[in-house]
Rosetta silent file (secondary structure, phi, psi, omega in degrees, C-alpha in Angstrom):
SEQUENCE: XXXXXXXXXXXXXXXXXXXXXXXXXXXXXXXXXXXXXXXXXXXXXXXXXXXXXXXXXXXXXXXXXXXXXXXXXXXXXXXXXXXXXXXXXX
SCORE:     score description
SCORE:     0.000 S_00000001
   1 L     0.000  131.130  177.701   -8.504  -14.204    4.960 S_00000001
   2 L   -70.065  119.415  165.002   -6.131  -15.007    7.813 S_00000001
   3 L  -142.409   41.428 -171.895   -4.605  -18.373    6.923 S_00000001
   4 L  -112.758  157.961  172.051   -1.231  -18.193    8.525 S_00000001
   5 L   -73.424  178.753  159.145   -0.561  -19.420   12.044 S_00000001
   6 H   -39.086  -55.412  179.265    0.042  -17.615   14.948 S_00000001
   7 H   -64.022  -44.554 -158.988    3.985  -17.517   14.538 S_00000001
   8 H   -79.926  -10.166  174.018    3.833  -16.656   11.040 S_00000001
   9 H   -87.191  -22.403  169.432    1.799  -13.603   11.397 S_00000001
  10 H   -58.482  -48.517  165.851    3.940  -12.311   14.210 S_00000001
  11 H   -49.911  -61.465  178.443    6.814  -13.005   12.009 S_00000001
  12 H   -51.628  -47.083 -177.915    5.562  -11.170    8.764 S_00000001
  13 H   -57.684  -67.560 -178.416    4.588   -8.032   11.668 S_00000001
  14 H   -19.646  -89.550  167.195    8.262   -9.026   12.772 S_00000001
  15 H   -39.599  -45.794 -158.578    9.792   -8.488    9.623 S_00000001
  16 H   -82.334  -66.568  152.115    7.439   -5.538    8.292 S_00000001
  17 H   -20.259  -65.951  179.873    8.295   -3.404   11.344 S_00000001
  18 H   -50.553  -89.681  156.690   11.856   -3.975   11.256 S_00000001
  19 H     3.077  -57.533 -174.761   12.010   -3.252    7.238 S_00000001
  20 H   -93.050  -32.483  173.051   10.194    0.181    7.642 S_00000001
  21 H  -149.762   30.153  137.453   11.624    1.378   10.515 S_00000001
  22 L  -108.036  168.419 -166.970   14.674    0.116   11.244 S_00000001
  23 L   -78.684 -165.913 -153.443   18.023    0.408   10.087 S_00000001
  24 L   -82.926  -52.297  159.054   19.179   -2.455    7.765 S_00000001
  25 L   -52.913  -35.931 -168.851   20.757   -5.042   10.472 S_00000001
  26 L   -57.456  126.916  172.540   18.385   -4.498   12.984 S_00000001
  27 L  -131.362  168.300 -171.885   15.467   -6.952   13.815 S_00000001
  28 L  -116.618  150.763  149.283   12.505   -7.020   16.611 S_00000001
  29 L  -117.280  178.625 -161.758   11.071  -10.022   18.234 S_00000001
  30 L   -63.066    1.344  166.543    7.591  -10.490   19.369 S_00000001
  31 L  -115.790   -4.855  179.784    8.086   -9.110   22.912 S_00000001
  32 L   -46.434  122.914  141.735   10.350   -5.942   21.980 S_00000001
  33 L   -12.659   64.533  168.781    8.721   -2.912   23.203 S_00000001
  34 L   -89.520   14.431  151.757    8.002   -0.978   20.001 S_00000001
  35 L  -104.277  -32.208  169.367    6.530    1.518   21.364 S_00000001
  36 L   -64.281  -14.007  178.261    8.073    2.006   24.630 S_00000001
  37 L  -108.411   17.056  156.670   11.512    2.102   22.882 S_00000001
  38 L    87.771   41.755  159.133    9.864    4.707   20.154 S_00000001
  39 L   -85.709  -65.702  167.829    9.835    1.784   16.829 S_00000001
  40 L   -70.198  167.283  176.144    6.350    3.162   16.235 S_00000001
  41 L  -156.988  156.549 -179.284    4.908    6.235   16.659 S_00000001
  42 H   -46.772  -62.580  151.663    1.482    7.548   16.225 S_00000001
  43 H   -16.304  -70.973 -154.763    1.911    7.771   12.229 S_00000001
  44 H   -78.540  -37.339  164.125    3.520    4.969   11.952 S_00000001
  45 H   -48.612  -47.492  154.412    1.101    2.582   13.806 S_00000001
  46 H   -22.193  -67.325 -179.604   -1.364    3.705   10.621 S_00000001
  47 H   -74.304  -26.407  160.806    0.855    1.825    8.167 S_00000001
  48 H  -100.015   63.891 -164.843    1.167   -0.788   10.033 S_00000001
  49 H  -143.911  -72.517  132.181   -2.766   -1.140   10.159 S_00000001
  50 H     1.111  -67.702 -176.215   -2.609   -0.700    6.701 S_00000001
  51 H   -65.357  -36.301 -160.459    0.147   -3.415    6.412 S_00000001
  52 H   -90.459  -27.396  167.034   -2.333   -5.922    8.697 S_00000001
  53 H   -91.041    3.825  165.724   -5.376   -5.328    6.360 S_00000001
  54 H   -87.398  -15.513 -155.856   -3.416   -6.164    3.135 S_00000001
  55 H  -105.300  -24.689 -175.162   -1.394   -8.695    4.365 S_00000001
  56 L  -132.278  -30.398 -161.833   -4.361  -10.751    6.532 S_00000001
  57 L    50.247   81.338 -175.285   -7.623   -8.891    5.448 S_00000001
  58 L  -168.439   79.906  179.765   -8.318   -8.164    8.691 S_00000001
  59 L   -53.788   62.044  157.557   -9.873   -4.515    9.249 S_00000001
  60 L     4.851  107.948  167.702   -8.768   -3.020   12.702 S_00000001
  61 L   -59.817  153.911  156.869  -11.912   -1.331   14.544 S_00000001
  62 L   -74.074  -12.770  179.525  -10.902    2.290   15.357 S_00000001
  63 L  -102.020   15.080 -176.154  -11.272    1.887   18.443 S_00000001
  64 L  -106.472  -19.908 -176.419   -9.008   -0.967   18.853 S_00000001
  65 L   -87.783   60.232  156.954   -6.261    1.430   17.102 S_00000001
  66 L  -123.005 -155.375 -179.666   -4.455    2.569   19.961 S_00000001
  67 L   -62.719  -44.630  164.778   -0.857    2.475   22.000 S_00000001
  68 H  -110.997    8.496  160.080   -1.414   -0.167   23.814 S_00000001
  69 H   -93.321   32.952 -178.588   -2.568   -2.639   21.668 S_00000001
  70 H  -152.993   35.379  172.251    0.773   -2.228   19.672 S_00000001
  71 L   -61.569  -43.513 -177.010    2.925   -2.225   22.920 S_00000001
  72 L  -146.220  161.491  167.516    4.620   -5.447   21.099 S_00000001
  73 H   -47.674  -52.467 -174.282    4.491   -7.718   17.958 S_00000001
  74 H   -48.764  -58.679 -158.906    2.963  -10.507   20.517 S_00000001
  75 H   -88.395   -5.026 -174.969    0.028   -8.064   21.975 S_00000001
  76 H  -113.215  -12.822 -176.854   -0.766   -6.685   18.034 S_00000001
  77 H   -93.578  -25.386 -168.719   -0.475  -10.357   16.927 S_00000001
  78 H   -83.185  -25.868  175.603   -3.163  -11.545   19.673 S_00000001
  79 H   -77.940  -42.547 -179.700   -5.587   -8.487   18.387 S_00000001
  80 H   -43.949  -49.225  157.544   -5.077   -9.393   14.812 S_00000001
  81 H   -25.107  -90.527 -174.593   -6.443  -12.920   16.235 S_00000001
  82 H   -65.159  -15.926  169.213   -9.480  -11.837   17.762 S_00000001
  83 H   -46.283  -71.484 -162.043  -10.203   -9.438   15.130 S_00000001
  84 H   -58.563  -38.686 -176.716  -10.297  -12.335   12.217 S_00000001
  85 H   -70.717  -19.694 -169.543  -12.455  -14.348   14.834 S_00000001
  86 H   -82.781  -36.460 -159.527  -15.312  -11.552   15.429 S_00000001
  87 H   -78.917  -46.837  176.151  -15.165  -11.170   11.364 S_00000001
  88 H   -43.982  -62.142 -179.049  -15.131  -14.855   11.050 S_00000001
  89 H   -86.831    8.402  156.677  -18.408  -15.250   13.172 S_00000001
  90 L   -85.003    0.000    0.000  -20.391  -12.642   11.635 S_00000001
């Protein structure tokens, strides 16, 4: 169950993203590009899917799994969002 705010799940995406696929200084904030500057990749968008239903319990549709909804931490934090609310009202 999502019971984190808004900030803190972009932060934990913040942090998970950095962690996995950056080098050890490096960090992202919630408007970086991470796709346009090639921090994700088609693999790698999986695990963090993966990462969002362990971490929130909040099951991505597949058809919601694409490029641009993981253009940034911000636009993947606002799907996570609307996700928990369609699960929430069924």
């Amino acid at each position: 169950m999502l019971d984190s705010t808004f900030e803190n799940v972009s932060t934990k995406l913040c942090q998970f993203i950095a962690q996995s696929y950056l080098d050890d200084e490096e960090q992202i904030l919630p408007n970086t590009p991470i796709i346009k500057l090639n921090i994700l990749d088609s693999a790698s968008i999986f695990d963090v899917v993966e990462f969002i239903h362990r971490e929130f319990s909040v099951r991505l549709p597949v058809l919601e799994i694409h490029p641009d909804n993981f253009n940034s931490v911000q636009v993947l934090s606002e799907l996570v969002y609307r996700q928990f609310s369609k699960e929430v009202e069924q």
